[in-house]
N, C-alpha and C positions, 0 to 999 in steps of 0.2 A: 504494500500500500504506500500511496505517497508520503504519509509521515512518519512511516517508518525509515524510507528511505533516509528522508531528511534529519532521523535520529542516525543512522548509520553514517551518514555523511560528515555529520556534527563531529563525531567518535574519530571517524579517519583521518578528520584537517586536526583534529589536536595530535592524532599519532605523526602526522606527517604525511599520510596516505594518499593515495591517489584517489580520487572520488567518483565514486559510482554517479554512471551518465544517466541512467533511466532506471524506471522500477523494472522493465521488460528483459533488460540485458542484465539487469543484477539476479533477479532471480533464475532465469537460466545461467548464468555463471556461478550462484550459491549452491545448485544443484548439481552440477561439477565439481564442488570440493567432495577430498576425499576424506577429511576431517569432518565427521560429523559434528564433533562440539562444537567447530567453525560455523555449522551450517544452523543451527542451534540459533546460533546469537544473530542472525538473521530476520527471524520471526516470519519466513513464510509463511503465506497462506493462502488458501486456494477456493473455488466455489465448486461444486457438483452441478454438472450440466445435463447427463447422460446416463439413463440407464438400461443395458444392454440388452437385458430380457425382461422385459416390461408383463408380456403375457403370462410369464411363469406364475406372478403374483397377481393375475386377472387385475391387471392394468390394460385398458385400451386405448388411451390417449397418452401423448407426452405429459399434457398437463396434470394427469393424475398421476403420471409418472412424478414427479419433478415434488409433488406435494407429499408423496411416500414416502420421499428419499427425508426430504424435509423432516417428516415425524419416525424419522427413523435416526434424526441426528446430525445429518449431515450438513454441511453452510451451503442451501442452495439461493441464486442471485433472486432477492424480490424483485426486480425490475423486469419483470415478463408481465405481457398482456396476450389473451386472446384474442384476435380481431377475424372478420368476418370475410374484407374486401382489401381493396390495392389502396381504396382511399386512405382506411386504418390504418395499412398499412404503413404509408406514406406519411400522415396524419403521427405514427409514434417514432418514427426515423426524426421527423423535426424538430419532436420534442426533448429525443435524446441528442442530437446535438446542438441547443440550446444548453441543456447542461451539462453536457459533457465535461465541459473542463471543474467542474465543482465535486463530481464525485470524487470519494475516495482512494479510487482507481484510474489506471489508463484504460479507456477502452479506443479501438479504432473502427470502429462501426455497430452494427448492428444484425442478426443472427435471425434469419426467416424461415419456419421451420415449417413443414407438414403436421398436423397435431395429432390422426389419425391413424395407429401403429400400422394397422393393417393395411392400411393404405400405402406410409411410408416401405412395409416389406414386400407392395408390389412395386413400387416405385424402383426399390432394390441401390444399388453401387457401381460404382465405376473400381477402378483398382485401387484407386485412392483418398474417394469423396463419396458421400453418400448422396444419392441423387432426389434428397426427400426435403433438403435445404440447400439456401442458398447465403451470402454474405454478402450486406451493403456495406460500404468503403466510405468512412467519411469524407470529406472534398479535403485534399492535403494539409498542411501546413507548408508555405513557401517562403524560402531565401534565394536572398542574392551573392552571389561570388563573381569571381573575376575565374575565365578559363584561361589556363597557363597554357597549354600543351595537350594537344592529341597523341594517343601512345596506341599501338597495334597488341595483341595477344593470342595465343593460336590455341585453341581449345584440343580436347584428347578425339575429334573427329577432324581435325584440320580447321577447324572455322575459323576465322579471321575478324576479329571484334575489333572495334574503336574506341577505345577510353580515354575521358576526360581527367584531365591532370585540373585539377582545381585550388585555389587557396582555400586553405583549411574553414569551412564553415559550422558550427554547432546549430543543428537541427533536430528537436524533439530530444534532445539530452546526445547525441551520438556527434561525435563530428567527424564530417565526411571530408575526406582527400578527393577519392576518387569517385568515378561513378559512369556504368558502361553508356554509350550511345548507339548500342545496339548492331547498326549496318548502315552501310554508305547511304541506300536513299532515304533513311531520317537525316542523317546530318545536312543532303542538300535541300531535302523538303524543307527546312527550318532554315538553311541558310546560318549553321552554326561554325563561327571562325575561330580561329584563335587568337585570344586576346577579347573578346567579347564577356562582358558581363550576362548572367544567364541565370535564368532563375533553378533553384534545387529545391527537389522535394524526395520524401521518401511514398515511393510505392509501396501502398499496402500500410503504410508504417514501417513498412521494412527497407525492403531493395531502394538505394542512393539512384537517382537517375536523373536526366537533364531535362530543362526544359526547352521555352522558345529565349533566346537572345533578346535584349534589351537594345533593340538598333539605334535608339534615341541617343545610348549611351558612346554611340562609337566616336573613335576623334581618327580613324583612317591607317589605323597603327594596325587590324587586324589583317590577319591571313585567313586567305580564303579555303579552306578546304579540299585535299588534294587525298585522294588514293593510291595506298602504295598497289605496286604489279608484282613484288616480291614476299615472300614470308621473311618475315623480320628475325628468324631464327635459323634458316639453313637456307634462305637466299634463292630457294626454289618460284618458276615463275607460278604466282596463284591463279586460279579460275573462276569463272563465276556461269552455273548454267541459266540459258534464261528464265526458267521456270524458279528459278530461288533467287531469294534479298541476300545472301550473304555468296562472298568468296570461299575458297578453302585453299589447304596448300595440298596438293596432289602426292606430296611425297611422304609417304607410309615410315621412313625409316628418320623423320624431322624431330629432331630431341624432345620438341615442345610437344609432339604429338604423342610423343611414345611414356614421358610422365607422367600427362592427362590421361593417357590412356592405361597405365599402369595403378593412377591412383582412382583410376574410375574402375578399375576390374576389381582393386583388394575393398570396397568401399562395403559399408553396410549391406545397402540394396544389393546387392554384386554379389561376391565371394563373399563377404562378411567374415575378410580376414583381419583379425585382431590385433594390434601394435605396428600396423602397417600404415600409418599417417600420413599425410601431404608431406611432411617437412621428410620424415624419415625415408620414403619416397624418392625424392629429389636428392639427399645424403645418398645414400645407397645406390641410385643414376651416375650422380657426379663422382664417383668412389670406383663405377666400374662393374660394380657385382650385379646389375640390373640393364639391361637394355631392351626388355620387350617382358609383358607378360606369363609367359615361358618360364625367363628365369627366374622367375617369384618361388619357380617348385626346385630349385639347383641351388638353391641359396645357403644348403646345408653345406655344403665343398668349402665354403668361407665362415664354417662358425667358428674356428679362435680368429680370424681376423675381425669380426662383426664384434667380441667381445672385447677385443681389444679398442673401441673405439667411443670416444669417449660419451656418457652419458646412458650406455646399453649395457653391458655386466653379463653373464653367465646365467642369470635368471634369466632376465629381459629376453636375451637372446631363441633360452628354450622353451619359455613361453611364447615367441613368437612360430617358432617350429614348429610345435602343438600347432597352434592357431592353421597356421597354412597347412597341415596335414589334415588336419578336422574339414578344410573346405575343400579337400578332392571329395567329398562325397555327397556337394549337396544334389538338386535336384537340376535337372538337365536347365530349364528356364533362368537360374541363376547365372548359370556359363555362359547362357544365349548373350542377357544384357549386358554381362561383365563385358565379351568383346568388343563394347561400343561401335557396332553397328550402325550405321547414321539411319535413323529415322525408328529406330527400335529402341520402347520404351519396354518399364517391365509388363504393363499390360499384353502389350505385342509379345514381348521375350514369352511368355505364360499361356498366350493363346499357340505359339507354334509347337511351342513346347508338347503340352497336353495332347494336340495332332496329329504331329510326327513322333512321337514319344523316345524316338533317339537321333544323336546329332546328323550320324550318314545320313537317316533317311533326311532331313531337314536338306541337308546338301544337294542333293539330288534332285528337288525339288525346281521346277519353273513358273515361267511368271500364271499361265494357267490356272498350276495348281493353287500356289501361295493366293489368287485371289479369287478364289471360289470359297474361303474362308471369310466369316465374319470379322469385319472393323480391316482386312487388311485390303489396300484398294494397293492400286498401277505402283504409286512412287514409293510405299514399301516394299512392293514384291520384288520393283528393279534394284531397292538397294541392297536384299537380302542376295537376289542371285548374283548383282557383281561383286560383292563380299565373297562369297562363297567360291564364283570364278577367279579369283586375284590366286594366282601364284604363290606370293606369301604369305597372303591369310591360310593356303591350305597348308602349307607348313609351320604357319605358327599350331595349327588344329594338331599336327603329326607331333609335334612338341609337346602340346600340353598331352596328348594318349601316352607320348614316352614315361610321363609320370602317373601315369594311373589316373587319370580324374575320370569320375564318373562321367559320360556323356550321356544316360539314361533320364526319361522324366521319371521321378517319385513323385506316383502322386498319394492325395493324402482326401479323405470324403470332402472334408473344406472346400480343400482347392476343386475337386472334380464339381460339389457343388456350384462353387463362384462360377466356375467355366460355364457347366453345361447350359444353363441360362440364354448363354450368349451364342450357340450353335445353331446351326441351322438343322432341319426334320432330317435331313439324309445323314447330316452329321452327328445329330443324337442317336438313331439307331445303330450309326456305325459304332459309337462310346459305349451306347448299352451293349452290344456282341463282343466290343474289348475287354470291357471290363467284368460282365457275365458269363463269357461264354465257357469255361469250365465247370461253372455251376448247373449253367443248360447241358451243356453233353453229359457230367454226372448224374444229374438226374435223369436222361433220356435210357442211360445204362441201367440205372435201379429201376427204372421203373420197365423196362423191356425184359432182366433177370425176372422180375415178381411174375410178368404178366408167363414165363415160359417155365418155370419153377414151380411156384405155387403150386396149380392144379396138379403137379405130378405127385409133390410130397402131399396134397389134401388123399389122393387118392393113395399111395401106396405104405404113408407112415401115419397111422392113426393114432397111433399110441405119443407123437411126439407132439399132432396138431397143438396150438396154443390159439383159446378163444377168449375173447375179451367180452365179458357182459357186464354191461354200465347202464348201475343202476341208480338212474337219479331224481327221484323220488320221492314227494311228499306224501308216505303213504299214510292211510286213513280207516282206520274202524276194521272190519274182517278181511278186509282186501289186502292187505299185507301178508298174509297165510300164503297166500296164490303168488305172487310176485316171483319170487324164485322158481316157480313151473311156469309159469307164464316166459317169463324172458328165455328159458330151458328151449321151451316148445319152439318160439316163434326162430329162432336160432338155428332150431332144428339139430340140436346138441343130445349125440348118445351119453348121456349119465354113466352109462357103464363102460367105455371106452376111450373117454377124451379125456386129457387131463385139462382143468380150468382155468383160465386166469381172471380172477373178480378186480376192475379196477372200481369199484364202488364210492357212491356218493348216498349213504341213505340216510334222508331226515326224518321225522318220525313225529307227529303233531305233538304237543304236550298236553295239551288237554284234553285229544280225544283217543289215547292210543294205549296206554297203561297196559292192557289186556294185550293190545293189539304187538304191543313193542315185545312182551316177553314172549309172544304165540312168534314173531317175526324173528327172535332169535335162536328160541329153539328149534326152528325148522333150519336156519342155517345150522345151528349148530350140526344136527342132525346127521344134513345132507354132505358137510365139512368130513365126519366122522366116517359116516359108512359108506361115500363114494370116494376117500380119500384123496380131496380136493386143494390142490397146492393153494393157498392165498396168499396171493403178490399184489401188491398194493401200489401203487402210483405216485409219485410224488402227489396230485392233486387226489389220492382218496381221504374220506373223511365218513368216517362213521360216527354217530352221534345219537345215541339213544338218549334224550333227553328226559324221560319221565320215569326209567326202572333204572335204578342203579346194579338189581340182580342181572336186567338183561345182557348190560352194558359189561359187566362181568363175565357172562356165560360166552359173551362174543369175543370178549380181551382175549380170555385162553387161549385162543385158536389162533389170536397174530403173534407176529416178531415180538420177542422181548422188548425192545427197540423203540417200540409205537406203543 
């Protein structure tokens, strides 16, 4: 909260400390420490937004959701309303940003939700938003700075970005240096130079970006905006097709490209290899021991050098060996997006994956096939097959098999559920035959054995037949005497021949049976005795003489100790 901050901040200008910029960056940075008593004297705190199975607890609305949570404890935000229409809607966006800056809190918009569960779980998700709400953006906060310099940078797919070198401005507590300008035709649509004063804001509250130029402010000192034809890193000529805003640099082995590309494979989302950071990343490039994704799994031929260096140790080290061994086994879809593929996100990586269900077949694959699939159209399928064609991506492929990585999809009911949703009729049938079909042909066997077996042993082994009569039961006044000849008869069961198996359910009225329950037991009994009747019980049998405890006795004898 903000006056917490402002206690925190108090605390740090006496130690000498450097001071916390916002409430947003302090608290995701106090939840990074690894000192919890650190994180202690913090005084987070947080509001409950969400709860995930609303229906388990016959909830069918958020709003009744959100009021559970409430009496069950939890700090949920009173600042929700129900509203009916767009007007309301619009009508309480006003109102919260009139007072926005008075709450207790940063917020940076407002939160538009579906109220109706069942509605929102037809609505359903995308791979990483629920598609049952939406987020309004408050209108920025804006400064002005002076732009120093345009600087290039090559991303882990080649791309070619423009950033603004700026004089240091403080905005919403953060202060921004820099801030991208995206691709050549914003910079010319805008007519932004260098040397031009320009307005900054954060996108989102987050992302630093640029605005439009202050051309009132110019005195003729600026430059005009020029595009480089080279990559600023290995001096390769760049390209641009016309169908895209952006350039790229064409060459696959460009330093800039192969640490993006190196720190985008060990990332979370990706391989979700642990200790393998930007900075260590680029140490490890610049060192040698790294030059392509590959070597991420060869890394072990350098462990007393890697421990010898400083800041990493003998632990450090084989916990990160762990770590990269643990990620040759994730699921095929992981490897897909770690290669950074241009245009393949993990939704994509996840839909070819679950498809093709291993990486050759994926390979093999053309532009036909790839978009006869849902969500993937023309310019994913071409960037999957000229990935796949490229000479050295198939050798980085023969590389990473040298080390064992899984190339298989695991899937897991989740994930097959997220997916299947999203397939089309030809292609759920095909999912249901993958995924069932040793169930269907097992069962086509058991049940073709019964149907050519059966009648043989009915007929030639009578003494081993096993019959099942279930008997379930409210019997009632004299008619319980008859019960066991009646089910006998209808059965069509030799008494003197078969052995029986009772999986029984018999209840037995309480108030009209007393007579009826001990005449019903002793005829079992009876029948147990002198046709020497095996009784095998069910997990679901349930015998229950409610009104004679002698009957109930006379019938115990006869079961398992057990029961």
């Amino acid at each position: 909260e903000k006056r917490v901050l402002q206690e925190l901040n108090r605390e740090r200008e006496a130690k000498n400390l450097p001071l916390l910029q916002n409430c947003r960056n302090a608290a995701s940075g106090s939840i990074k420490l690894l000192d919890s008593r650190e994180v202690a004297k913090r005084h987070l705190s947080c509001f409950i937004y969400h709860l995930p199975n609303p229906l388990d607890y016959g909830l069918t609305t958020h709003e009744e959701a959100l009021n559970y949570m409430k009496r069950l404890g939890f700090r949920v935000n009173n600042n929700n309303k129900k509203v009916k229409n767009i007007d309301e809607i619009l009508d309480y966006i006003n109102k919260k940003t009139a007072i926005r800056d008075s709450l207790e809190y940063d917020i940076d918009g407002v939160v538009i939700k579906v109220n109706d569960i069942m509605v929102q779980q037809k609505l359903g998700y995308t791979n990483k938003y629920p598609k049952w709400c939406i987020a309004y953006k408050f209108p920025a906060t804006i400064c002005y700075t002076k732009l120093i310099d345009i600087i290039f940078t090559v991303g882990r797919t080649g791309q070619i970005t423009p950033n603004a070198v700026l004089e240091p401005v403080t905005i919403q507590g953060s202060t921004i240096r820099r801030a991208t300008l995206h691709n050549e035709d914003n910079v010319v649509a805008h007519d932004i130079r260098i040397g031009d004063i320009v307005e900054i804001y954060k996108a989102g509250d987050v992302i630093p970006a640029v605005g439009l130029p202050l051309v009132e402010r110019r005195n003729g000192s600026e430059k005009v905006f020029q595009m480089i034809d080279k990559c600023p890193i290995c001096g390769t000529k760049i390209i641009r097709k016309e169908s895209e805003a952006d350039y790229f640099c064409p060459n696959l082995a460009c330093p800039a490209r192969n640490v993006e590309g190196i720190i985008h494979f060990a990332s979370k989302n990706a391989m979700n290899i642990d200790g393998l950071g930007d900075s260590i990343i680029e140490d490890l490039y610049n060192y040698g021991y790294l030059k392509d994704i590959g070597d991420i799994y060869g890394l072990k031929q350098y462990k007393k050098e890697l421990e010898q260096l400083e800041g990493y140790g003998e632990k450090s080290v084989t916990k990160l060996f762990e770590s990269i061994e643990k990620s040759k086994s994730n699921s095929l879809e992981k490897l897909i997006f770690g290669l950074g593929i241009k245009q393949v996100g993990e939704k994509t990586a996840s839909i070819l994956a679950s498809h093709y269900k291993n990486l050759d077949a994926l390979m093999l694959a053309d532009n036909t096939d790839l978009t006869s699939l849902k969500d993937i159209g023309p310019i994913i399928a071409d960037s999957v097959v000229s990935y796949f064609k490229d000479s050295s991506n198939k050798d980085l492929i023969m590389k990473l098999k040298s080390y064992n990585l899984n190339t298989e999809f695991i899937s897991t009911r989740g994930e097959d559920n997220a997916n299947f949703k999203d397939l089309t009729f030809s292609q759920k049938l095909s999912y249901i035959w993958d995924y069932y079909k040793w169930w269907f042909l097992g069962a086509a066997i058991v049940i073709t054995l019964l149907v050519v077996t059966v009648p043989g042993i009915i007929e030639n082994s009578k003494e081993e037949v096993l019959y099942s009569v279930f008997l379930n039961s409210n019997i009632q006044g004299q008619e319980s005497t008859t019960i066991m000849d009646d089910y006998t008869k209808a059965a069509g069961i030799d008494m003197d021949n078969k052995r029986i198996t009772l999986d029984c359910s018999i209840y037995i009225d309480r108030e009209n049976s007393t007579t009826a329950s001990m005449q019903s037991s002793q005829k079992l009994t009876a029948l147990f005795s002198a046709k020497k009747i095996d009784v095998i019980l069910s997990d679901e049998a349930n015998f229950e003489f409610c009104s004679s405890q002698g009957a109930y006795m006379d019938l115990k004898e006869l079961l398992p100790d057990d029961l």
